[in-house]
Z-matrix of the N, CA and C atoms (Angstrom, degrees):
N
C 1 1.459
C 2 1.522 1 109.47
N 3 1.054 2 135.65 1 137.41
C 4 1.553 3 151.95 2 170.86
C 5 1.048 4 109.19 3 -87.54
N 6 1.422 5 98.92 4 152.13
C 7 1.841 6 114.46 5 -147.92
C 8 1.325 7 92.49 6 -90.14
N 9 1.232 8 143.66 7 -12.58
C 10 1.664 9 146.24 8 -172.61
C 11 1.849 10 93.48 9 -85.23
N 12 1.215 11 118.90 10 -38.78
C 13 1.355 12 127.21 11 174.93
C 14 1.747 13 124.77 12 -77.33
N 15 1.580 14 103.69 13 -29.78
C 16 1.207 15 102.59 14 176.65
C 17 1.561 16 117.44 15 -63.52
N 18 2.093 17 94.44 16 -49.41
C 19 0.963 18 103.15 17 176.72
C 20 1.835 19 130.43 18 -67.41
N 21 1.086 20 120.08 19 11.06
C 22 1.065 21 132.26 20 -178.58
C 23 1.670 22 98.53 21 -88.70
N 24 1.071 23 114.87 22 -57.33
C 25 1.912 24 149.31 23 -176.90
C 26 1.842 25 74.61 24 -31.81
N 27 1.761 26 90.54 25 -89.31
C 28 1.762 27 83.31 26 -165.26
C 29 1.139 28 126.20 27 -57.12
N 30 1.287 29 145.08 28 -29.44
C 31 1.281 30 142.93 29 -146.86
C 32 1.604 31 92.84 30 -94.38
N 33 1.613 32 118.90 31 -37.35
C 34 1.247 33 99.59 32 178.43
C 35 1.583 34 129.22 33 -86.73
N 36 1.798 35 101.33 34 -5.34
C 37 1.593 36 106.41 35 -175.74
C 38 1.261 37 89.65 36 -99.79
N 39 1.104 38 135.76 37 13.95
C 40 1.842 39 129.39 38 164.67
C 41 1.479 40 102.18 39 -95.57
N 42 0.926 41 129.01 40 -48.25
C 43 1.783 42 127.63 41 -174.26
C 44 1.986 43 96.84 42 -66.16
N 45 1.239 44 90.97 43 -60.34
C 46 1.379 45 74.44 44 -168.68
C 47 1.672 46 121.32 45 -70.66
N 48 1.312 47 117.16 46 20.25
C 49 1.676 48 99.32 47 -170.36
C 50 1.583 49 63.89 48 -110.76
N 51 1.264 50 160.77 49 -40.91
C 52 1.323 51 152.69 50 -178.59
C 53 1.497 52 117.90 51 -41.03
N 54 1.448 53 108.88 52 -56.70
C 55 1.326 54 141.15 53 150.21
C 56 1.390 55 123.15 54 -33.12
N 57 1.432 56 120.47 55 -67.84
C 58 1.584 57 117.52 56 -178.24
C 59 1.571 58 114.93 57 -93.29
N 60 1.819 59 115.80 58 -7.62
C 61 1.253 60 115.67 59 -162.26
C 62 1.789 61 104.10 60 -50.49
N 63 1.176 62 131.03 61 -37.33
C 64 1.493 63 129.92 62 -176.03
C 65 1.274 64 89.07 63 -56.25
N 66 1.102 65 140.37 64 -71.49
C 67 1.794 66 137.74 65 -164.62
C 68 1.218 67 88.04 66 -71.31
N 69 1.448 68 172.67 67 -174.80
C 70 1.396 69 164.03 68 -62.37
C 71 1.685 70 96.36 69 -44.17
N 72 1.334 71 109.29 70 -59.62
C 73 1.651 72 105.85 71 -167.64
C 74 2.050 73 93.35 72 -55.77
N 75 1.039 74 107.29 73 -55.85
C 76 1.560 75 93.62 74 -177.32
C 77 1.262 76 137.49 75 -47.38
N 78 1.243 77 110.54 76 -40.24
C 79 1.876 78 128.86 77 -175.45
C 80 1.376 79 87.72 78 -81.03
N 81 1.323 80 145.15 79 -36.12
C 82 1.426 81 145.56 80 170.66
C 83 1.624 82 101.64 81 -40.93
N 84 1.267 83 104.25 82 -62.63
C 85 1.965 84 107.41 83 -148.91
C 86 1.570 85 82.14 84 -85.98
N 87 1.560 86 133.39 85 -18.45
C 88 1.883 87 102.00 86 -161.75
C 89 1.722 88 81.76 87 -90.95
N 90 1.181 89 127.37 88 -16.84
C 91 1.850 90 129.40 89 179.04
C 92 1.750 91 92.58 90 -52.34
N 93 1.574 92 107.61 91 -53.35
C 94 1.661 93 103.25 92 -164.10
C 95 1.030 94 112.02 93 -68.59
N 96 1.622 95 112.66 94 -50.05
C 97 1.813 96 130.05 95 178.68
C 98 1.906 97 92.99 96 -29.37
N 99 1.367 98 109.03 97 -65.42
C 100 1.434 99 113.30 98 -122.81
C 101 1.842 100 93.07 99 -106.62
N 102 1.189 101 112.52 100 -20.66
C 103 1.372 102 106.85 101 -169.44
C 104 1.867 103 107.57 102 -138.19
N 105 1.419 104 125.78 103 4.64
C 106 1.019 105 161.10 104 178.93
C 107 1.750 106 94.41 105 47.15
N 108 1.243 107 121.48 106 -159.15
C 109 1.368 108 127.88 107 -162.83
C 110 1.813 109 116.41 108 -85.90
N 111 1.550 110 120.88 109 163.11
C 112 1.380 111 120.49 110 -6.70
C 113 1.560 112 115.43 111 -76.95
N 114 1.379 113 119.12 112 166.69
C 115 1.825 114 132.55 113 168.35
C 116 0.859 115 94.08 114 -53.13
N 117 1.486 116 107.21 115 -61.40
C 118 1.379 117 114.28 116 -158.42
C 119 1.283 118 145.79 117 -65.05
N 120 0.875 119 154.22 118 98.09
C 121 1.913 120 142.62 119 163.84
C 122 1.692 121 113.48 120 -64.59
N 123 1.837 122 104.89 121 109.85
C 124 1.439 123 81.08 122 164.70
C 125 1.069 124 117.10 123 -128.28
N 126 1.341 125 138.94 124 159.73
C 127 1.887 126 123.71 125 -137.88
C 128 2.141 127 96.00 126 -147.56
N 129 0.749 128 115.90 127 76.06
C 130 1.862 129 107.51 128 167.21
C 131 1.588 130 92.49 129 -12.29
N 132 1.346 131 102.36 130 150.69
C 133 1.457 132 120.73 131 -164.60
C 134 1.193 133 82.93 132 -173.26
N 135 1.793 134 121.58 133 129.82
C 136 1.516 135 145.09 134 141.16
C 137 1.883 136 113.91 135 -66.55
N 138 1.731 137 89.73 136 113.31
C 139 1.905 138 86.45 137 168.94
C 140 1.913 139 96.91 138 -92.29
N 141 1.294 140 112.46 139 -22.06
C 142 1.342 141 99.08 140 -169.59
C 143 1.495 142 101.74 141 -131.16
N 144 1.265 143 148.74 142 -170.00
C 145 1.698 144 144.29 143 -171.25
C 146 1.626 145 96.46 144 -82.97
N 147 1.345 146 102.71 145 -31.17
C 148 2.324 147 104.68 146 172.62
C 149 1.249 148 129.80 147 -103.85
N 150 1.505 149 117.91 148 -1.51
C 151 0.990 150 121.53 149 -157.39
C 152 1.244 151 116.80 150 -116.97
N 153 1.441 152 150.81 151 79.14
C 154 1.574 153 146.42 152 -166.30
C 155 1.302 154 112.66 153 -77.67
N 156 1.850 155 121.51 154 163.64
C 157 1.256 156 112.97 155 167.56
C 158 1.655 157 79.18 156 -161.17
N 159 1.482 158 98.63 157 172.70
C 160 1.288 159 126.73 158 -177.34
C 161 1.826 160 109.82 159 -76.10
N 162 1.213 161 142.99 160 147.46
C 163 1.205 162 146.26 161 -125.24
C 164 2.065 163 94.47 162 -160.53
N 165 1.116 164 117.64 163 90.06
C 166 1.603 165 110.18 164 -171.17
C 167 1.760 166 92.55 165 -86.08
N 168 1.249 167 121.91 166 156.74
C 169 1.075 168 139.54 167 -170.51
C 170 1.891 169 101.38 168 -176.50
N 171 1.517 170 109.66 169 137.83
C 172 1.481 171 106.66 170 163.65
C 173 1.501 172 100.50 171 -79.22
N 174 1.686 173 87.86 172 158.72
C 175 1.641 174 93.35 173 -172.69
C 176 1.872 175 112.53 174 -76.09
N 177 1.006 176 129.03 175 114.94
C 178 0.980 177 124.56 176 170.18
C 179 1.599 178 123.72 177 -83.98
N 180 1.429 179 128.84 178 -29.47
C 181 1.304 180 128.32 179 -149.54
C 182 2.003 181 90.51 180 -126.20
N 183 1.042 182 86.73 181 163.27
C 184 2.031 183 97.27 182 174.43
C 185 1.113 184 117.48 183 -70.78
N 186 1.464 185 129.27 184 130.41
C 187 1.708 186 120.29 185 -163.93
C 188 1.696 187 98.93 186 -58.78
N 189 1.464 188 106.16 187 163.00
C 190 1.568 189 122.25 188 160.51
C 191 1.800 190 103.64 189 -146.97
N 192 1.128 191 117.81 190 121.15
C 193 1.399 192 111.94 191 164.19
C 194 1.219 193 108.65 192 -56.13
N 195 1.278 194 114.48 193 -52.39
C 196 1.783 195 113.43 194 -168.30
C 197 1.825 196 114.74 195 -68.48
N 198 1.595 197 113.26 196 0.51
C 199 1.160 198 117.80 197 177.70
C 200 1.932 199 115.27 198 -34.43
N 201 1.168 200 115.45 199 141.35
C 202 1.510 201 116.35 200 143.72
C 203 1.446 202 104.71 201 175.26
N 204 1.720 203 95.19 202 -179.30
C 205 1.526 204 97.72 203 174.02
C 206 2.163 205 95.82 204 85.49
N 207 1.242 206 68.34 205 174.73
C 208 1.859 207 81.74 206 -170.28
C 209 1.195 208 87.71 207 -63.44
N 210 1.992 209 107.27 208 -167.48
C 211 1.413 210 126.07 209 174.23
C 212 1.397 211 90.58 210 -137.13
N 213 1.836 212 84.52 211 137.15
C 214 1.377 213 108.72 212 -179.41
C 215 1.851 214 119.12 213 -149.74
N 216 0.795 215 112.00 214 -145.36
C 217 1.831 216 104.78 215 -160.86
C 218 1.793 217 93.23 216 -81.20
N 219 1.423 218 100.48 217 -23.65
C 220 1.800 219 91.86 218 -166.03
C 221 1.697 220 93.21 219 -92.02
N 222 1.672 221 129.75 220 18.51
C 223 1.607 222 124.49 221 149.03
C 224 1.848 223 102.08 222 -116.97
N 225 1.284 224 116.71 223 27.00
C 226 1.475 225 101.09 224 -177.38
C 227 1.918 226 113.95 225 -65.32
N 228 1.847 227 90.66 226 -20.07
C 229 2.055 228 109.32 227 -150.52
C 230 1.411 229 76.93 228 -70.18
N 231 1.359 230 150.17 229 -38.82
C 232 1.499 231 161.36 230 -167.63
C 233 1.392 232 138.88 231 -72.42
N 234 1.778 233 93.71 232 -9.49
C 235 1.428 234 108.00 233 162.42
C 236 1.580 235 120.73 234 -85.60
N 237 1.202 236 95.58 235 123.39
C 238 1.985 237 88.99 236 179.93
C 239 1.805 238 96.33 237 -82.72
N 240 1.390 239 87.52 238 168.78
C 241 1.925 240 98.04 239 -174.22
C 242 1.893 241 87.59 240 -72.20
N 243 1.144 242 121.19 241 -37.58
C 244 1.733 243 85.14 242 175.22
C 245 1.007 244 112.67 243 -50.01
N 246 1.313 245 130.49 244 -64.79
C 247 1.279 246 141.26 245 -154.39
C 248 1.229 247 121.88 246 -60.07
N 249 1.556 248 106.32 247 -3.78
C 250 1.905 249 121.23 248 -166.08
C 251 1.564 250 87.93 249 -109.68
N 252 1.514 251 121.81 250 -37.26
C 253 1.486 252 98.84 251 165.62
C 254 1.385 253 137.11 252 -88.57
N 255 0.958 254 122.26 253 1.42
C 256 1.745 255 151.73 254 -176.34
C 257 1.859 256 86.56 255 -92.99
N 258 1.245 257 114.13 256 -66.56
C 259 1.646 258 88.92 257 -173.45
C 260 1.741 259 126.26 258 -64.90
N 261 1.464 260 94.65 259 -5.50
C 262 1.897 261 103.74 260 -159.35
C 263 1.822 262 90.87 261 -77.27
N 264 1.450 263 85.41 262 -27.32
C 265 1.953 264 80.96 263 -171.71
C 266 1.432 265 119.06 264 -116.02
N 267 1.609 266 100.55 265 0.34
C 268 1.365 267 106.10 266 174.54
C 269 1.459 268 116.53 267 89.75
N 270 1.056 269 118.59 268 13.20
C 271 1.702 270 138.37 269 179.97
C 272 1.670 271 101.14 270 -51.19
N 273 1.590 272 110.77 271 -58.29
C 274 0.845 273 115.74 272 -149.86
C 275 1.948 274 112.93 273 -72.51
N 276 1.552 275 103.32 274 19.81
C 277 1.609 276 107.52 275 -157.44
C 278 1.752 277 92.63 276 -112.49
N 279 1.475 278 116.99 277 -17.92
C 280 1.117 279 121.27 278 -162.39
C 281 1.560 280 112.14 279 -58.56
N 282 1.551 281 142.04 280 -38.03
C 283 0.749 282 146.37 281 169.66
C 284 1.992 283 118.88 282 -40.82
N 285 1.605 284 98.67 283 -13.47
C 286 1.171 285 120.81 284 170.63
C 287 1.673 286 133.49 285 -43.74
N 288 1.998 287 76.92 286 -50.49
C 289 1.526 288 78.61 287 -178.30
C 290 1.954 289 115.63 288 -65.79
N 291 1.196 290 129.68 289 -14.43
C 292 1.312 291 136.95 290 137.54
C 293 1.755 292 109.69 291 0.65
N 294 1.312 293 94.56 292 -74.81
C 295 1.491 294 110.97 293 -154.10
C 296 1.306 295 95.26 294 -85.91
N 297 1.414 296 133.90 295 -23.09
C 298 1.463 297 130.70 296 165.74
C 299 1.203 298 108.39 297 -72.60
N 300 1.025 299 131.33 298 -31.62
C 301 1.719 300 139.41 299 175.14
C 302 1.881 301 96.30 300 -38.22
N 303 1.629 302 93.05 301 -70.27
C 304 0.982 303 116.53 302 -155.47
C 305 1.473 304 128.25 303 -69.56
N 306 1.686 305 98.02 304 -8.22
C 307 1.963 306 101.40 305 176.04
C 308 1.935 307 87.82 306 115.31
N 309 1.010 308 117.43 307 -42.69
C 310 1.281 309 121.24 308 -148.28
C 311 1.904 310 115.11 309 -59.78
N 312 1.414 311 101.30 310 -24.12
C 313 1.471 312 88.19 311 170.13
C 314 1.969 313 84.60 312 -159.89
N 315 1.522 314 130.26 313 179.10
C 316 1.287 315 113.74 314 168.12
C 317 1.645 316 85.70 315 -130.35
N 318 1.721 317 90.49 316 -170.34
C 319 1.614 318 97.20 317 -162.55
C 320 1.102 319 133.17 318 -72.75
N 321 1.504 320 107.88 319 -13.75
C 322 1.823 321 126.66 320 149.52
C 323 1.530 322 123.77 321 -144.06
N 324 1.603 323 93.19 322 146.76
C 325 1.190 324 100.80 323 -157.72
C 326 1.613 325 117.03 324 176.10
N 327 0.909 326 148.57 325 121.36
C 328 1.759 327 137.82 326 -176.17
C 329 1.622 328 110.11 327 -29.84
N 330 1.549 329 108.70 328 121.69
C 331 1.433 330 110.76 329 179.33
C 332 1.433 331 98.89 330 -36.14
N 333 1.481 332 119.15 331 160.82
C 334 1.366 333 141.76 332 155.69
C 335 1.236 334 129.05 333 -63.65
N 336 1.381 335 120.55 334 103.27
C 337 2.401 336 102.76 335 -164.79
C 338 1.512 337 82.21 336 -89.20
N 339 1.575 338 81.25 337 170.16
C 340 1.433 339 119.55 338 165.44
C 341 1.688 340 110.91 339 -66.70
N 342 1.205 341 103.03 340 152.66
C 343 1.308 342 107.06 341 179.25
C 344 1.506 343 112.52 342 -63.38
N 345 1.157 344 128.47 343 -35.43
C 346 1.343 345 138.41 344 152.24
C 347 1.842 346 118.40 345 1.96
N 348 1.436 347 88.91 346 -69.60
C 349 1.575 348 129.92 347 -175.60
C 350 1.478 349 123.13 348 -57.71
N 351 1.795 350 98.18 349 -39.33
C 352 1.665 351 102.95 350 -171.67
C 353 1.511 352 104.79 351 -99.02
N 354 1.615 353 109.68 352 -9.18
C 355 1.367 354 102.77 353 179.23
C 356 1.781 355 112.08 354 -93.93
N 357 1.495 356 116.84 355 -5.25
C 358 1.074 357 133.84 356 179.97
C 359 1.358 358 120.71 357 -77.79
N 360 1.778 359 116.18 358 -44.07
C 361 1.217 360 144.72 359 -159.96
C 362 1.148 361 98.43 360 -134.24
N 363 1.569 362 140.22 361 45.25
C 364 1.442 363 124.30 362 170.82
C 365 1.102 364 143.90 363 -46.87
N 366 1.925 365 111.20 364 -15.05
C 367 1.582 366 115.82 365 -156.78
C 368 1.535 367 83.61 366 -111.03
N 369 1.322 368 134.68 367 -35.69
C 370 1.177 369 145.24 368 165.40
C 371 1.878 370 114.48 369 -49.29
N 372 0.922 371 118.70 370 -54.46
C 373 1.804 372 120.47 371 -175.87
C 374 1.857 373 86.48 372 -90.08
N 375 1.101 374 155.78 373 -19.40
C 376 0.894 375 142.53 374 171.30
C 377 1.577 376 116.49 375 -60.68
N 378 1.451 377 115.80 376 -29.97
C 379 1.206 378 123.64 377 176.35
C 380 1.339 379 106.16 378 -96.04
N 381 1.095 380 134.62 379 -55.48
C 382 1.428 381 135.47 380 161.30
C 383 1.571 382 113.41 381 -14.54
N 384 1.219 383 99.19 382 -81.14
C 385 1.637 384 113.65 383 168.34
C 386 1.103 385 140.78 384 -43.87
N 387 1.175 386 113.44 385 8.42
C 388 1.905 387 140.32 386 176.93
C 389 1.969 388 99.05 387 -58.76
N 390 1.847 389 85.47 388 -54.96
C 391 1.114 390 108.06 389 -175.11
C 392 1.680 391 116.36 390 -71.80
N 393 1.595 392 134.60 391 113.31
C 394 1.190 393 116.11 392 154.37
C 395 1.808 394 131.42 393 -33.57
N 396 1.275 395 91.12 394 125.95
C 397 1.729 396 88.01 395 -174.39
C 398 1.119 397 110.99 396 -79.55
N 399 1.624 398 110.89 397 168.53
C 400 1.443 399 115.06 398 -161.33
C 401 1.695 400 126.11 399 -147.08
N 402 0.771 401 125.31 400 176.70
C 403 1.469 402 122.26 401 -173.65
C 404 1.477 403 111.05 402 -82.49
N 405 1.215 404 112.36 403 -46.38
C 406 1.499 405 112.30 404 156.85
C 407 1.681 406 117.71 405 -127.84
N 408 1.483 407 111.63 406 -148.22
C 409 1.343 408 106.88 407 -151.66
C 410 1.321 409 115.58 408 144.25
N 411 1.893 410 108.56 409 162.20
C 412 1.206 411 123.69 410 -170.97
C 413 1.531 412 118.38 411 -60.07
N 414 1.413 413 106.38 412 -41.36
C 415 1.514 414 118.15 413 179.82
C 416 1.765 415 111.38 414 -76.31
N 417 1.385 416 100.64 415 -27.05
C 418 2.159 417 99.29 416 173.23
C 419 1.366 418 95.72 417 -74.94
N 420 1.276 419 121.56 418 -53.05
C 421 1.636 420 97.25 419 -171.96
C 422 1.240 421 136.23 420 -96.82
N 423 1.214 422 118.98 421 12.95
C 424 1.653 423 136.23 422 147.93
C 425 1.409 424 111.36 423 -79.18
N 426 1.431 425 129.79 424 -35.53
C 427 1.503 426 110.69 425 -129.18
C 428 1.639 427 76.72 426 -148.17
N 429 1.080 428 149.79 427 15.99
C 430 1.327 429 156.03 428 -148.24
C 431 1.756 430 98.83 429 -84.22
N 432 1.815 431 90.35 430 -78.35
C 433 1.599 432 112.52 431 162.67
C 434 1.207 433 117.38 432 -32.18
N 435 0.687 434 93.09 433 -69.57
C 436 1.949 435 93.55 434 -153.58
C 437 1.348 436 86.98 435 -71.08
N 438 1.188 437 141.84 436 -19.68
C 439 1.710 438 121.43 437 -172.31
C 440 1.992 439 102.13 438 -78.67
N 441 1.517 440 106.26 439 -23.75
C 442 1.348 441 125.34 440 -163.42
C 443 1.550 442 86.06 441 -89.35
N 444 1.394 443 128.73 442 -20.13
C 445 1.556 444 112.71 443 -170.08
C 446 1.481 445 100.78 444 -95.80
N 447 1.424 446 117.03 445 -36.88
C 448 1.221 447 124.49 446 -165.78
C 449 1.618 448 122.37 447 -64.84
N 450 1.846 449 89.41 448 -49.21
C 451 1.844 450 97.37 449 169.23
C 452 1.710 451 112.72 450 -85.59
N 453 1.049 452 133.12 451 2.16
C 454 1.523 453 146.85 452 149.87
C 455 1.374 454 106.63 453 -38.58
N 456 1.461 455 122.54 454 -59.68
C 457 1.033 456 142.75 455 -174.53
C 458 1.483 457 118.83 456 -65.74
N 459 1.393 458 124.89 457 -8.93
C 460 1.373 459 136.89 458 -154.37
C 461 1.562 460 104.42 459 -107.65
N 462 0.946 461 103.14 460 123.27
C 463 2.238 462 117.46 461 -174.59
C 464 1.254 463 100.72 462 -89.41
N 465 0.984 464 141.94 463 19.93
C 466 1.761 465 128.89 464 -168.48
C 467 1.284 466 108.26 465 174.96
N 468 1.846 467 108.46 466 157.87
C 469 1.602 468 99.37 467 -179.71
C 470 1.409 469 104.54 468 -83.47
N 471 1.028 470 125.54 469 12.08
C 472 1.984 471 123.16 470 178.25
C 473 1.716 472 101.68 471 -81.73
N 474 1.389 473 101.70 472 -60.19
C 475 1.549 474 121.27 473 -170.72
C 476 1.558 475 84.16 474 -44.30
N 477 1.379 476 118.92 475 -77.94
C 478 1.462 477 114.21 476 -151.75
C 479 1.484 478 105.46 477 -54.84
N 480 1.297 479 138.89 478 -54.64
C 481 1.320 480 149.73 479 -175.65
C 482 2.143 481 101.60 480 -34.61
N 483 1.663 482 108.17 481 -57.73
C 484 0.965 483 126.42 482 171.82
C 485 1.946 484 120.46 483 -42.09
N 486 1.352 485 79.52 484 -35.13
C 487 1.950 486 72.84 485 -151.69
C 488 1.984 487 75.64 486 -111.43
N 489 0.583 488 137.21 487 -51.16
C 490 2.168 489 133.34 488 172.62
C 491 2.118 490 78.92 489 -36.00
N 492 1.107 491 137.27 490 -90.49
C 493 1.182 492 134.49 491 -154.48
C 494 1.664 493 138.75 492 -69.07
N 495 1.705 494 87.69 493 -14.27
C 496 1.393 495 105.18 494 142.60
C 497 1.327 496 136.80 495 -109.07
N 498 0.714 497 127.73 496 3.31
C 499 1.995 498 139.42 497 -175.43
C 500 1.208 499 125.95 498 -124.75
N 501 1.961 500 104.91 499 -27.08
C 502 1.639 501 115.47 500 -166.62
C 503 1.731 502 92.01 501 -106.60
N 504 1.269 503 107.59 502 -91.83
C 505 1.476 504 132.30 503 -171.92
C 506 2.267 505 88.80 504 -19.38
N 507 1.039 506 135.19 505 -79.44
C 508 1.160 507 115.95 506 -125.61
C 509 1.821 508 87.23 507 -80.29
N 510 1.352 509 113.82 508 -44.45
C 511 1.535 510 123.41 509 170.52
C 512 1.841 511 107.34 510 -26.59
N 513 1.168 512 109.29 511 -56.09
C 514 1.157 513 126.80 512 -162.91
C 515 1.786 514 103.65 513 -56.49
N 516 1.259 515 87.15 514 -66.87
C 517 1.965 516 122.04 515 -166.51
C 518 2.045 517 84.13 516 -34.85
N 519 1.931 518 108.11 517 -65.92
C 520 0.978 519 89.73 518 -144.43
C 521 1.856 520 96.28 519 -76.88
N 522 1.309 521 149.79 520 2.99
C 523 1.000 522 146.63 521 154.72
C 524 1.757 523 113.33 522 -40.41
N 525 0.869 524 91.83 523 -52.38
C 526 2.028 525 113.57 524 -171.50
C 527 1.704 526 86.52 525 -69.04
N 528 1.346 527 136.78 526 -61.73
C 529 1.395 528 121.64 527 177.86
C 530 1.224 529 128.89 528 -61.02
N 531 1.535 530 109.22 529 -3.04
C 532 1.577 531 121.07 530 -176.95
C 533 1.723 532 100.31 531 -90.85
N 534 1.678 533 128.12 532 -41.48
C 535 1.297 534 141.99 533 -176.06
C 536 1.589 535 81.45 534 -75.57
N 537 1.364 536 142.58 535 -38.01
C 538 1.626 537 123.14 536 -147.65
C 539 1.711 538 89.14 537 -92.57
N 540 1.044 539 132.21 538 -11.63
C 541 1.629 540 129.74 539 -166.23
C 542 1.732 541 96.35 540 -88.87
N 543 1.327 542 103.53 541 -30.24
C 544 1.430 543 107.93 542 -134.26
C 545 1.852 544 97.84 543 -124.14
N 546 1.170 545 122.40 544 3.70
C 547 1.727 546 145.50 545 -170.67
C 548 1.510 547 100.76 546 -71.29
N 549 1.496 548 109.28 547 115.12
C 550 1.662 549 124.47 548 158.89
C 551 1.131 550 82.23 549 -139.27
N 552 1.944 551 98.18 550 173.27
C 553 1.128 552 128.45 551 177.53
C 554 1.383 553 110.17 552 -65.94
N 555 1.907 554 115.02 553 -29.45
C 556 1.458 555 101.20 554 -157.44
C 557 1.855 556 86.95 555 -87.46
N 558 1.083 557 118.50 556 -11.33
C 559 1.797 558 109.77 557 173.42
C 560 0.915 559 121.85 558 -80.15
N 561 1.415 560 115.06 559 -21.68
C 562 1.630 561 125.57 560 167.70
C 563 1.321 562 96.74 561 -64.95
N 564 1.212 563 142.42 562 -60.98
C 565 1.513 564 141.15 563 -173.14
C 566 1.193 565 107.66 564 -41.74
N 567 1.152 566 101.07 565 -51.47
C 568 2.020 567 106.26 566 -169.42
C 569 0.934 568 116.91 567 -41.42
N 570 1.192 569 108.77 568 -61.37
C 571 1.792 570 135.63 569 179.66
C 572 1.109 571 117.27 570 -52.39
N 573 1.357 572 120.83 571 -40.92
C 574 1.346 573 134.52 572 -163.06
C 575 1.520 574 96.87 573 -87.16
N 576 1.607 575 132.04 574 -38.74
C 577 1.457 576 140.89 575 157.50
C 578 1.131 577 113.26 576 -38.82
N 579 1.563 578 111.80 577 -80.67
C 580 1.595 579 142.34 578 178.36
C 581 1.850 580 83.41 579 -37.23
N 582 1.174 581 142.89 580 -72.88
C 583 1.796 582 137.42 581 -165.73
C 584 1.646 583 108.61 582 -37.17
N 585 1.217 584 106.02 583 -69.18
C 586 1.269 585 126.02 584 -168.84
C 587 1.745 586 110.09 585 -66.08
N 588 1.162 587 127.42 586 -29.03
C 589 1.359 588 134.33 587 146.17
C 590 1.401 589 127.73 588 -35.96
N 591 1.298 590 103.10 589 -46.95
C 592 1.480 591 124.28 590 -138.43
C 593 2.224 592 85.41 591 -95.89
N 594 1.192 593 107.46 592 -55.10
C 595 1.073 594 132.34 593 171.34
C 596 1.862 595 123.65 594 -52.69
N 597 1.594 596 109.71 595 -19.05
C 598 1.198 597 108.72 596 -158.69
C 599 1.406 598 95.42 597 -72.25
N 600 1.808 599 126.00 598 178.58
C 601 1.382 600 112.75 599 172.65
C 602 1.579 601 108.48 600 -114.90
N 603 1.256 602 107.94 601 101.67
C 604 1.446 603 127.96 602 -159.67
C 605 1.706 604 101.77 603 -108.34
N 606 1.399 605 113.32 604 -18.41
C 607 1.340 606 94.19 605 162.70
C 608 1.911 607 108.84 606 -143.97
């Protein structure tokens, strides 16, 4: 990552946790009000093919110890209605800027897999992973949908495992090598525009 980019990382996840902290403290207490504890979701996330870190997210879905693996139609019964409006607009990612603070992913960049993923596809997330991962990106906003329509569709944690590793993962990978060939600051902007657009609640 380049220091014109890092420094972008902090300067902009410092204004804005300044910026949205009244809305973080809020979506925090109606999470406790309404769906009681934890807020939090925190999920292992690969920045590099060896390297894990913790992944902040508000909790959207009903705990499961036995949780893993992507989300798909056979965890839809598990979304609480917070958690269905926090994901529609992306609420639930804000805890993010955290981990951008921290080095741990910047503000675009190929989502972060599960460790699952890089030990599955090593030669694949090895190239991927050149790139610091990111909160958004070439592959979320091309390929976002249809990955959300496709595992929607999925009755079981096999189905989803199946069709995320044949349909999503390689589609995805080479999207993220198309942003990693092709990465400036002013494309990072775009994207990062083009997100927050895309997201507003306009209808």
């Amino acid at each position: 990552m380049s220091v014109a980019k890092r420094s972008v990382d902090i300067g902009l996840a410092a204004l804005l946790i300044v910026i949205l902290s009244p809305v973080i403290v809020v979506i925090a207490v109606i999470i406790l009000w309404r769906d009681g504890g934890p807020v939090l979701y925190l999920s292992e996330r690969m920045k590099t093919p060896d390297e894990g870190f913790q992944l902040w997210k508000f909790r959207t879905m009903t705990t499961d110890t036995h949780d893993s693996g992507v989300s798909g139609g056979d965890k839809a019964s598990r979304i609480t209605a917070t958690g269905r409006f926090l994901r529609r607009y992306r609420l639930d990612e804000l805890p993010q800027l955290w981990n951008i603070l921290r080095g741990d992913i910047s503000f675009v960049g190929p989502r972060p897999p599960l460790r699952r993923y890089t030990e599955m596809f090593p030669e694949l997330y090895t190239d991927v992973l050149r790139s610091r991962p990111g909160v958004t990106g070439l592959a979320t906003l091309a390929f976002h949908r249809t990955e959300e329509r496709l595992l929607a569709e999925c009755r079981s944690k096999e189905e989803t495992e199946a069709v995320y590793c044949r349909r999503c993962v390689p589609r995805k990978a080479r999207l993220d090598l198309i942003y990693a060939r092709r990465r400036s600051l002013c494309s990072d902007v775009r994207l990062m525009l083009a997100t927050v657009i895309r997201r507003l609640p306009l209808h």
